[in-house]
C-alpha positions, 0 to 999 in steps of 0.5 A: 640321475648319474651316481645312483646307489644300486642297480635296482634304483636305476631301474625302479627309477627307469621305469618310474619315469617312462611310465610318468611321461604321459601319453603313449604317443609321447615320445621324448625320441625325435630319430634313433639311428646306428654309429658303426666303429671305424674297423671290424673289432675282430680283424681290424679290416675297414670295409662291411657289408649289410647281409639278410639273407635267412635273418629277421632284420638286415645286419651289418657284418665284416666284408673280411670275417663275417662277424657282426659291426660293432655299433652304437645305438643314438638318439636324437631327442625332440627339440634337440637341434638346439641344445638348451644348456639351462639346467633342468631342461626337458631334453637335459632331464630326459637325455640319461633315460633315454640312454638306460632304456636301450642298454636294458632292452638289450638285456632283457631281449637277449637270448643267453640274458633274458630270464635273468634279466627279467627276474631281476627287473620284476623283483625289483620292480615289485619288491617281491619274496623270491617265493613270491617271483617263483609262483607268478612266473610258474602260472605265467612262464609255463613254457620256460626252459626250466621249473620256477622254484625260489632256488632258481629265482635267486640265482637268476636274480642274483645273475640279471643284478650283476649283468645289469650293474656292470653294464651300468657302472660301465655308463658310470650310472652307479655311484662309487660308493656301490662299485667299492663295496661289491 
């Protein structure tokens, strides 16, 4: 999985293995769970608070600044409380998917990210014209913040593939080859 050449393989490939794993119910996610940073990013202060007042989900923030604790989302795969190290384990194989699926959640959930996101991931999912993406997301989107046209549906795709290869050259999930010619 490591090393792939485009942002749209990673998530052609994705969603090619999360639609192959079977059965709703199955689930390769035995438990998730939040690891906080050791300080606030802000301030450097060591102590938060969990607020939720006027919030749909409960936060944790600084007890200093107020600003939201870093985090980082883990999981625990099923059949994890001992690691195989035989290649081509259930659980090595699965590991990096369960990894990309949360970073592109974010993304595509993300209010400032979300229709450029989208655009993308449809467009390369569906290996669709530009014109094409525009005149299904008029007939389906009809509330967007703006007109679908192929001008925008460039520009949006165009922003959702370099938000999605930076998160994922971060992760080092594409190759060297993509990052040294864009």
């Amino acid at each position: 999985m490591m090393g792939m050449d485009s942002p749209e393989e990673i998530v052609r490939a994705y969603f090619t293995w999360a639609d192959s794993i079977g059965a709703p119910a199955l689930n390769p996610v035995a438990q998730e769970g939040r690891i906080y940073a050791l300080e606030c990013k802000a301030c450097h202060h060591q102590v938060r608070h969990s607020k939720g007042k006027g919030l749909k989900v409960r936060t944790e923030v600084c007890g200093r600044c107020g600003r939201p604790w870093d985090y980082e989302d883990c999981y625990v795969l099923r059949g994890n409380l001992q690691i195989s190290r035989r290649p081509g384990s259930t659980e090595h194989r699965l590991s990096p998917w369960c990894d990309i699926g949360p970073v592109l959640m974010r993304l595509y959930d993300h209010r400032e990210h979300r229709w450029p996101v989208r655009v993308f991931c449809a467009r390369s999912l569906g290996n669709l014209s530009l014109r094409e993406v525009a005149d299904d997301a008029a007939r389906v989107y009809q509330r967007a913040p703006f007109r679908w046209t192929k001008d925008r549906v460039a520009v949006l795709y165009e922003r959702g593939r370099v938000l999605c290869a930076d998160r994922f050259a971060k992760r080092k999930w594409l190759g060297d080859e993509w990052r040294l010619a864009n």
